[in-house]
SEFIZA-343988 format. One record per residue (C-alpha): residue number from 0; chain; x, y negated, z. Coordinates in Angstrom, 1 decimal, decimal comma. Example, Ala and Ser with C-alpha at 12.3 -4.5 7.8 and 13.67 -1.06 7.14 Angstrom:
+-----+------+--------+--------+--------+
| pos | unit |     px |     py |     pz |
+-----+------+--------+--------+--------+
|   0 |    A |   12,3 |    4,5 |    7,8 |
|   1 |    A |   13,7 |    1,1 |    7,1 |
+-----+------+--------+--------+--------+
//
This chain:
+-----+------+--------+--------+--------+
| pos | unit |     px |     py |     pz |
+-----+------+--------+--------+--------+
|   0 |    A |  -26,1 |    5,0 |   17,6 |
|   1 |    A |  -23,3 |    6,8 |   18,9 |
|   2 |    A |  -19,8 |    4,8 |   19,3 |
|   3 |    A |  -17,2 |    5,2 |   16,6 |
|   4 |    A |  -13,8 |    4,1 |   15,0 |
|   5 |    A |  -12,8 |    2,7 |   11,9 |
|   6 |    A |   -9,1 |    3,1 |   10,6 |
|   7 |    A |   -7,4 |    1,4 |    7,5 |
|   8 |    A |   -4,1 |    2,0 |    6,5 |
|   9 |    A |   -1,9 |   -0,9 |    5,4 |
|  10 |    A |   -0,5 |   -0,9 |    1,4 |
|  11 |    A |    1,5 |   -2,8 |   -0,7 |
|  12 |    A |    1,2 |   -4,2 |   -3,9 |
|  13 |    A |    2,4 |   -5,5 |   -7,2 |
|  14 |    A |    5,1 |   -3,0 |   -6,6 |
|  15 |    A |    7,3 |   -4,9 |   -9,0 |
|  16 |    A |    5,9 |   -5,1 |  -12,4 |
|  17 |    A |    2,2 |   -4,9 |  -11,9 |
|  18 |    A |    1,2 |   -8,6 |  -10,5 |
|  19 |    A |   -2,4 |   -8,1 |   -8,9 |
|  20 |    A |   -3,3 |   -5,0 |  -10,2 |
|  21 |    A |   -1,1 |   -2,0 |   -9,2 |
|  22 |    A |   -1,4 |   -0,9 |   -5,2 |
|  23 |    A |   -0,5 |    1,7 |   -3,0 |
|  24 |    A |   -2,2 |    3,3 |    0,4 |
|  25 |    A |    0,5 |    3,5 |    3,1 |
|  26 |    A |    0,9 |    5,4 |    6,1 |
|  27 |    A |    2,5 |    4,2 |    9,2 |
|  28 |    A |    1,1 |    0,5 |    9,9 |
|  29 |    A |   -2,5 |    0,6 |   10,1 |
|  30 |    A |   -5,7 |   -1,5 |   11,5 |
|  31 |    A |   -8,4 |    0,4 |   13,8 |
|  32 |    A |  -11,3 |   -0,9 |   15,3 |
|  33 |    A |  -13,4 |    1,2 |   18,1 |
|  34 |    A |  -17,0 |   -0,3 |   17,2 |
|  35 |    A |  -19,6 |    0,1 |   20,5 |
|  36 |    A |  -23,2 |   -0,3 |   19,0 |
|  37 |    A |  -25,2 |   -2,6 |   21,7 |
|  38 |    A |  -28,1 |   -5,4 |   22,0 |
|  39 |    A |  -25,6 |   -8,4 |   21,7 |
|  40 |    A |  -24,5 |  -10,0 |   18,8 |
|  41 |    A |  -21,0 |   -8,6 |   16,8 |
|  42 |    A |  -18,0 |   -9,4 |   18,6 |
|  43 |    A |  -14,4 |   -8,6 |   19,8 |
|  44 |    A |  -14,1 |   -8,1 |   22,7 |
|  45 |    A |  -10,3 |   -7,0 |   22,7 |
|  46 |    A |   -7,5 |   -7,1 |   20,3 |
|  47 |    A |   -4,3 |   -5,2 |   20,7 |
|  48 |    A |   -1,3 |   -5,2 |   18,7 |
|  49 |    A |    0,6 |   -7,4 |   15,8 |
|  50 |    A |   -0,9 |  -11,0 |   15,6 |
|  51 |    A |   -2,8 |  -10,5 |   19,1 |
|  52 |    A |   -1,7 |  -13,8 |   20,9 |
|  53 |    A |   -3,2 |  -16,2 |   17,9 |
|  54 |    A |   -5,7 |  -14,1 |   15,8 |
|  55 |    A |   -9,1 |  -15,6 |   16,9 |
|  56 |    A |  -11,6 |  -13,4 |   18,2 |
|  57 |    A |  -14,7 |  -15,8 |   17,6 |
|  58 |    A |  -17,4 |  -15,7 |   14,7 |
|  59 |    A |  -14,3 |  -16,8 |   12,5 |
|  60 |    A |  -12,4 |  -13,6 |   13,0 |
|  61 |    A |  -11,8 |  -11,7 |    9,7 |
|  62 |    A |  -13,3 |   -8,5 |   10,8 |
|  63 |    A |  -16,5 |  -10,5 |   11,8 |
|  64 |    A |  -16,6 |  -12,6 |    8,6 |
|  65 |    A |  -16,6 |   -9,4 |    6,2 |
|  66 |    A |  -18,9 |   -7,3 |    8,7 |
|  67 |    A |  -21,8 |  -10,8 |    7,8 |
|  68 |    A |  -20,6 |  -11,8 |    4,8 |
|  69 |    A |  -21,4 |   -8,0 |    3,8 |
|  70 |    A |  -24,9 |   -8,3 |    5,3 |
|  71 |    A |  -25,3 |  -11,3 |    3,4 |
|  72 |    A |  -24,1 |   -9,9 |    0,1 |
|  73 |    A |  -26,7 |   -7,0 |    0,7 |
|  74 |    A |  -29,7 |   -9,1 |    1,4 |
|  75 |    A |  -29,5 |   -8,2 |    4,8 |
|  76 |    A |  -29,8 |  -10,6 |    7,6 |
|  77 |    A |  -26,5 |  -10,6 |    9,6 |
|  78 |    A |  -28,0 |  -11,6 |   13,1 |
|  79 |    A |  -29,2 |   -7,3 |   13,1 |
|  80 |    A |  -25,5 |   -7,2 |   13,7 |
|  81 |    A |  -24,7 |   -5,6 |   17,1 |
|  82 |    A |  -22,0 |   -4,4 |   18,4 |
|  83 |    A |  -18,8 |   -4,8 |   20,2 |
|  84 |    A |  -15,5 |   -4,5 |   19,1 |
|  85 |    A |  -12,0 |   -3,1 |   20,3 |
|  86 |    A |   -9,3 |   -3,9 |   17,5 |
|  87 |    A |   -5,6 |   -2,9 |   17,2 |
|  88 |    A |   -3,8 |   -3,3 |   14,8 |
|  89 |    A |   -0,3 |   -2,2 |   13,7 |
|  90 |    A |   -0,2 |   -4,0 |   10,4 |
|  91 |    A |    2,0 |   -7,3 |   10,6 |
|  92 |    A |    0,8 |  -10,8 |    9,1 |
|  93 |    A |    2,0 |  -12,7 |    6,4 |
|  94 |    A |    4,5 |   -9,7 |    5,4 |
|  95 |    A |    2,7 |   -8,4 |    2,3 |
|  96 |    A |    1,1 |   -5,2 |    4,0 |
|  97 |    A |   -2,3 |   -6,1 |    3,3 |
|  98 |    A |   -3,5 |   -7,0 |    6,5 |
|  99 |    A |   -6,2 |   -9,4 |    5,5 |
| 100 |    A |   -7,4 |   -6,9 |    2,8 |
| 101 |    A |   -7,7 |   -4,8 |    6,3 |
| 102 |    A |   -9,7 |   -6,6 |    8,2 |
| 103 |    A |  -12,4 |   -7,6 |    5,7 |
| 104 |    A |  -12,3 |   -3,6 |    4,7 |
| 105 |    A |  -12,7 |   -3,2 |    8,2 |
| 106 |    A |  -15,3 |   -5,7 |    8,6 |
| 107 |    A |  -17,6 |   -4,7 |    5,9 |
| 108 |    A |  -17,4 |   -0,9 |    6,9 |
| 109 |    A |  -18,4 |   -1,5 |    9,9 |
| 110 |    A |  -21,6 |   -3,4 |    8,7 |
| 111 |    A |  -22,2 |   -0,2 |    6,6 |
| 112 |    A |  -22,7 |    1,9 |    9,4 |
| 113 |    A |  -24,5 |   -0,3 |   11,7 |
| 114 |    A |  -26,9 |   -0,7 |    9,1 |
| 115 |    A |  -27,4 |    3,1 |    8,3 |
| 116 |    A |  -25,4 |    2,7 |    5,0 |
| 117 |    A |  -27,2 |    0,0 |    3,5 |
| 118 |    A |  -24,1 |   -1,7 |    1,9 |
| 119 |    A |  -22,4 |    0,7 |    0,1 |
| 120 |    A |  -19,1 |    1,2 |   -0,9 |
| 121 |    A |  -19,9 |   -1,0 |   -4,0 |
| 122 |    A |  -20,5 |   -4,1 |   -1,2 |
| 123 |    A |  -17,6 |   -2,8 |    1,0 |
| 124 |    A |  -15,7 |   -3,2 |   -2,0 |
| 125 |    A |  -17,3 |   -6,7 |   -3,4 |
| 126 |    A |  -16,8 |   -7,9 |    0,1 |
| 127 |    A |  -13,4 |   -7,5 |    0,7 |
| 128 |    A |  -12,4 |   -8,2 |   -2,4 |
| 129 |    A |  -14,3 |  -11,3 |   -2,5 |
| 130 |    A |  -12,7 |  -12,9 |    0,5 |
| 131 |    A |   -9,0 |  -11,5 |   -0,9 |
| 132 |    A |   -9,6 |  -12,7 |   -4,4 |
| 133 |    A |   -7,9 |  -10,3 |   -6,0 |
| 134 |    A |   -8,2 |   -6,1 |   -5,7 |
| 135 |    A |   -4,2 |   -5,1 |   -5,3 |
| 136 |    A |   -4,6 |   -4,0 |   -1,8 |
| 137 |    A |   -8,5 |   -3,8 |   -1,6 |
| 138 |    A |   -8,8 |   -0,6 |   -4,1 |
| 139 |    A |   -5,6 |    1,3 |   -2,4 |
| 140 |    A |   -6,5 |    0,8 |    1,5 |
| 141 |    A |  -10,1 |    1,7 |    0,5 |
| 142 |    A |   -9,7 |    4,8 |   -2,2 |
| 143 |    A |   -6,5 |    6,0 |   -0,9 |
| 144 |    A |   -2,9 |    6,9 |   -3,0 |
| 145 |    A |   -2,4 |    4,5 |   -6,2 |
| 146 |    A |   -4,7 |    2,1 |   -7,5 |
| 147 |    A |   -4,5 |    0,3 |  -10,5 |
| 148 |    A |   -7,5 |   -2,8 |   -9,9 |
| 149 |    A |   -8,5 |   -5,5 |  -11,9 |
| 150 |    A |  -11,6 |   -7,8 |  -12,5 |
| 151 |    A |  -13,8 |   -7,9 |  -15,6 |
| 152 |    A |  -14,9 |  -11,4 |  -16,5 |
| 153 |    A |  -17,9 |  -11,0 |  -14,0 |
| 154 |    A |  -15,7 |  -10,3 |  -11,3 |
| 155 |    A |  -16,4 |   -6,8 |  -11,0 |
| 156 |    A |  -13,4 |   -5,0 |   -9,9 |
| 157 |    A |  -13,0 |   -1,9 |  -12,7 |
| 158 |    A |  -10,5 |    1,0 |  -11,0 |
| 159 |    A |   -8,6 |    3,9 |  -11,6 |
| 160 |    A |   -6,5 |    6,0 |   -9,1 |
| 161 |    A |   -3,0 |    7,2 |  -10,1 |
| 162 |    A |   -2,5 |   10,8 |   -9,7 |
| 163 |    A |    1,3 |   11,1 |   -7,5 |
| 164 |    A |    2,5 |   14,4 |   -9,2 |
| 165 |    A |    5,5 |   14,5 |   -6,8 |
| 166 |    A |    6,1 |   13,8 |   -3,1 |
| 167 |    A |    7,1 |   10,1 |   -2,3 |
| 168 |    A |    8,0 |    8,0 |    0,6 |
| 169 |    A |    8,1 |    4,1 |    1,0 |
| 170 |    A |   11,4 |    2,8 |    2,9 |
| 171 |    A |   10,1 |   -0,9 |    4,3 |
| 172 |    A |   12,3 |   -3,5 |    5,3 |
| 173 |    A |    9,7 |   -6,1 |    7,5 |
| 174 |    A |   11,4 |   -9,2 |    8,4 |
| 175 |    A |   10,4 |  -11,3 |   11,2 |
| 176 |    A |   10,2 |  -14,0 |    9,0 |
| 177 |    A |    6,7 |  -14,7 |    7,8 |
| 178 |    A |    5,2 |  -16,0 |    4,4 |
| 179 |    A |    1,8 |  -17,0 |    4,0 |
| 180 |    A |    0,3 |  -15,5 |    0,4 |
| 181 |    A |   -0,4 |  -19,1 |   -0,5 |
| 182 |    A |    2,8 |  -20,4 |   -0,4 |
| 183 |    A |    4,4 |  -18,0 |   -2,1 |
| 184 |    A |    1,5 |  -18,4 |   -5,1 |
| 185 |    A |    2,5 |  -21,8 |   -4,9 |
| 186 |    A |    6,0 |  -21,7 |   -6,4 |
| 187 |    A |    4,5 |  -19,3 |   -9,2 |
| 188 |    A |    5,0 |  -20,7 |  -12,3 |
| 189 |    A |    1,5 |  -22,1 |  -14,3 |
| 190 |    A |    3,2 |  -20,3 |  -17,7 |
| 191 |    A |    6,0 |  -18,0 |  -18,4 |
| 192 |    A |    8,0 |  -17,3 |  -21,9 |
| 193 |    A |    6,0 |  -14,2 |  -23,9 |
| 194 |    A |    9,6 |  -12,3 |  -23,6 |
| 195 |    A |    9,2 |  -12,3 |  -19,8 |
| 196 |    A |    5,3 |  -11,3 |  -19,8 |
| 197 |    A |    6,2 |   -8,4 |  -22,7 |
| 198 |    A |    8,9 |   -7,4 |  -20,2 |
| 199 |    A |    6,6 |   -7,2 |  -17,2 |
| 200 |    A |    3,7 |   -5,0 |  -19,6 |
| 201 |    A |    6,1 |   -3,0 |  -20,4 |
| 202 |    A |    7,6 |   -1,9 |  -17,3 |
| 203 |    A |    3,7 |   -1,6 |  -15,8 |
| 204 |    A |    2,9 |    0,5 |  -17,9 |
| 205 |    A |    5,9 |    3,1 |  -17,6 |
| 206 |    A |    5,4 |    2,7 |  -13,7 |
| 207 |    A |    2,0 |    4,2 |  -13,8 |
| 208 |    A |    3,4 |    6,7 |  -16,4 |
| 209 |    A |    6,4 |    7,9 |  -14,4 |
| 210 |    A |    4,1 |    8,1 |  -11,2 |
| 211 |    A |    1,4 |   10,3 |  -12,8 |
| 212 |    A |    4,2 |   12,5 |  -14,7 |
| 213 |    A |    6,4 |   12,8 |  -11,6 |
| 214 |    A |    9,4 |   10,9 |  -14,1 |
| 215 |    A |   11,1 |    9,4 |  -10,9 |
| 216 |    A |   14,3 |    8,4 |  -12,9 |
| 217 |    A |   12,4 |    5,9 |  -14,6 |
| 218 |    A |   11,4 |    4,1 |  -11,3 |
| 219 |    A |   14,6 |    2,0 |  -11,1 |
| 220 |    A |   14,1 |    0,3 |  -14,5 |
| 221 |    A |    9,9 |    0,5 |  -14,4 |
| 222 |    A |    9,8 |   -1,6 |  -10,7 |
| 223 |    A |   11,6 |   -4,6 |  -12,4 |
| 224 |    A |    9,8 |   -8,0 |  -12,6 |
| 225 |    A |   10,6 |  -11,3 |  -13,9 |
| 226 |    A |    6,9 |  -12,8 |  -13,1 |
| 227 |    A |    6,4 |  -13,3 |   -9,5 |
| 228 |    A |   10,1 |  -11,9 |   -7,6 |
| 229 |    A |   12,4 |  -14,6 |   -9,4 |
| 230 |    A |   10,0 |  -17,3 |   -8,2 |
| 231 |    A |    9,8 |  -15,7 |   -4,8 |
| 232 |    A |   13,5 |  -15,4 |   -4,4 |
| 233 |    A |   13,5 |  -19,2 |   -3,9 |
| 234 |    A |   12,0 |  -18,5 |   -0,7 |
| 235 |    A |   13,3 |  -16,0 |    0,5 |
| 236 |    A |   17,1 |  -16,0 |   -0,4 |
| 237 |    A |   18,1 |  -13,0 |    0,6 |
| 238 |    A |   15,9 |  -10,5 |   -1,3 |
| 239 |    A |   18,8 |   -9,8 |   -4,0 |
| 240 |    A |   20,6 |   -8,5 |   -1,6 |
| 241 |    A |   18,5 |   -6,0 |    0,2 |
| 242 |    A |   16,7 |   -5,0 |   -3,3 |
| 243 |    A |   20,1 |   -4,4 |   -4,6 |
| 244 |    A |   20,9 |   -2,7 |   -1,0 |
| 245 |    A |   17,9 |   -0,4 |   -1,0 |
| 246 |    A |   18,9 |    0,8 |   -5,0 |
| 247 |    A |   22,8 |    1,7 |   -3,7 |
| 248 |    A |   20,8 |    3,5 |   -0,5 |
| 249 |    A |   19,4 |    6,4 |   -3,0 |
| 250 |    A |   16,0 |    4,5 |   -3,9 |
| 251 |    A |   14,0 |    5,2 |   -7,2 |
| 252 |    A |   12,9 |    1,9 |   -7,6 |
| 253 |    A |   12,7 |   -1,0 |   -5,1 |
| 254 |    A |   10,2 |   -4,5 |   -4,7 |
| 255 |    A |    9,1 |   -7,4 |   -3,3 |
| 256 |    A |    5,7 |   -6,2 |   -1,4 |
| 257 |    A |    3,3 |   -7,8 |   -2,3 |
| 258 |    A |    3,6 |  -11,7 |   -1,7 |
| 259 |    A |    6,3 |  -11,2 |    0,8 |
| 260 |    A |    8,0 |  -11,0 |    3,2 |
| 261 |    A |    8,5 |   -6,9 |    3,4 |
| 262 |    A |   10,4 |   -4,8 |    1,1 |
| 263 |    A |    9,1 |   -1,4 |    0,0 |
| 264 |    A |   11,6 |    0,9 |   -1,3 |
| 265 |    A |   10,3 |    4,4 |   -3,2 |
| 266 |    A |   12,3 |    7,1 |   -2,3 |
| 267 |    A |   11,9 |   10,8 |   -2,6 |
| 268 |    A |   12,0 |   12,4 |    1,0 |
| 269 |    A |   15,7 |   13,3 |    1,4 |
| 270 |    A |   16,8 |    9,6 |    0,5 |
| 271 |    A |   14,2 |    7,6 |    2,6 |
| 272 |    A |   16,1 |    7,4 |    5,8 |
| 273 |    A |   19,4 |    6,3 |    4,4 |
| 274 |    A |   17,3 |    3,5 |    2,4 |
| 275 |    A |   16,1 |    2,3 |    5,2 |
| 276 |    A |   19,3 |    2,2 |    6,9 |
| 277 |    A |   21,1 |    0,2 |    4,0 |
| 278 |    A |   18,6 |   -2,2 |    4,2 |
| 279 |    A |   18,9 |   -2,6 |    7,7 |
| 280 |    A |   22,7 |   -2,7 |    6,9 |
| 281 |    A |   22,3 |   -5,3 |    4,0 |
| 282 |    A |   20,1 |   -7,8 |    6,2 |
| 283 |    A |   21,9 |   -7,4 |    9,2 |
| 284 |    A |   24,7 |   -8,8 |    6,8 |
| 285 |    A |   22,9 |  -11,8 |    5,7 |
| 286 |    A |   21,2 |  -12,8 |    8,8 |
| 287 |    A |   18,0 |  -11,4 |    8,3 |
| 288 |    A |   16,3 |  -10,0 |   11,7 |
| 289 |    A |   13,8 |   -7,1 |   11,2 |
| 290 |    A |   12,6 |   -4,0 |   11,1 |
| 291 |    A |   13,1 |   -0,5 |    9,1 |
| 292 |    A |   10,4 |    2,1 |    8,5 |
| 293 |    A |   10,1 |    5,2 |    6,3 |
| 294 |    A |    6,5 |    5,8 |    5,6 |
| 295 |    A |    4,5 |    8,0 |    3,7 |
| 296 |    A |    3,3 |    6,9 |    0,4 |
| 297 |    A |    0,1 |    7,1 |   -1,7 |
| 298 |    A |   -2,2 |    7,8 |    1,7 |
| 299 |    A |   -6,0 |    8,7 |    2,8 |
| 300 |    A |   -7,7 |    5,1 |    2,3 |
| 301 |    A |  -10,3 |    4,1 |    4,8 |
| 302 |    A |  -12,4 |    6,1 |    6,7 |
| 303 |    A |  -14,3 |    7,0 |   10,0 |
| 304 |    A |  -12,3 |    8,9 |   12,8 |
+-----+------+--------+--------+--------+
//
């Protein structure tokens, strides 16, 4: 077998209202791995990029766990794995890009090929999905555009892509502050008052409408949450002020990626730079150290290159 590359783009999710189940495919940011087919058991045998100095590149590497764990899954015997591994990745941790859903995509794509397609995408997808426990930035970095992912009470993961009827862009604001996904599900509340969750369905719902339908003006109100971001805000004080920042900037509708720590802005083309420079602006102001991107929005998903 012939050498070849796997690339995943990065995503975010929630993107305000929809808490685990809405996701988009972003451009910009993404996670490649050159895989060299050989006689030696799967391994890495160089890493480039964001996390580089303390992601481990032994059997308990992400990439490597999804790459078995999908053997597994498929009845398949994960020692037939062999190949080595050149990774670099673009995507940064514990900022709510997806970069975990990444690797395991990554990882269990990889095992797909080496073993002449004998996971599927329905184990790609299992896998990493799996390991993520949830599909929010699974189904998007996989399919491609917007997702809207959930599980049935068997934990099969039931999708459906969101046709983009107009162009759109994502104006991030990446901190260098970090947040792990599990701390920030930590200060979650266990239950919420039935005026906040008939709030949050509401404004889900119109966000997937206003996305298919191309109704931008609705963005601002549809990308409002009071499930997850109030919580959140606890932690990471200063997300008022770049939320509100990005909204004076020109942007339809603004959120919390994900768990944190990025902020993803939706902005039509002609607005996304001067989003990304008011929050720049905004965190500059309140001692936030960072990054600004403009991005494009609702992507390819994963693929061979």
């Amino acid at each position: 077998m012939k050498p070849f590359t796997v690339m995943v783009p990065c995503s975010t999710s929630n993107l305000g209202p929809g808490f685990d189940s809405l996701g988009l495919a972003l451009g910009g940011p993404d996670l490649m791995v050159r895989v060299t087919p050989g006689t030696e058991r799967i391994r890495i045998t160089r890493f480039v990029g964001e996390g580089a100095s303390r992601v481990p590149l032994d059997a308990t590497n992400r990439v490597i766990q999804a790459a078995q764990h999908a053997a597994v899954y498929a009845g398949i015997d994960p020692t037939l794995l062999h190949a080595e591994l050149e990774v670099h990745s673009s995507i940064p941790l514990k900022r709510g890009l997806g970069s975990s859903a990444a690797a395991a995509l990554a990882g269990a794509m990889i095992a797909d090929r080496l073993l002449d397609g004998g996971i599927g995408e329905a184990g790609i997808l299992r896998t990493a999905v799996e390991m993520e426990g949830h599909p929010d930035n699974v189904v998007p970095s996989l399919r491609g555009g917007a997702q809207v992912s959930i599980r049935d009470g068997e934990g099969r993961v039931l999708s459906c892509p969101i046709a983009i009827k107009r162009p759109l862009r994502a104006a991030l604001y990446i901190p260098d502050q970090e947040l792990a996904t599990s701390a920030a599900r930590a200060v979650l509340p266990k239950q919420v008052p039935m005026e906040d969750a008939v709030y949050n369905l509401g404004r889900a719902a119109l966000l997937v409408a206003a996305l298919a339908e191309g109704e931008y003006d609705l963005l601002r109100d549809a990308m409002l949450d009071r499930l997850h971001q109030p919580a959140r805000a606890g932690l990471l004080t200063w997300l008022p002020a770049l939320l509100e920042a990005a909204m004076k900037g020109g942007a339809l509708g603004a959120a919390l990626s994900g768990a944190g720590t990025t902020v993803c802005a939706l902005c039509t083309p002609d607005k996304s730079r001067d989003v990304a420079t008011a929050m720049m602006d905004a965190a500059a102001s309140v001692g936030v150290g960072g990054r600004a991107e403009v991005v494009e929005a609702a992507v390819q998903g994963a693929r061979f290159v």
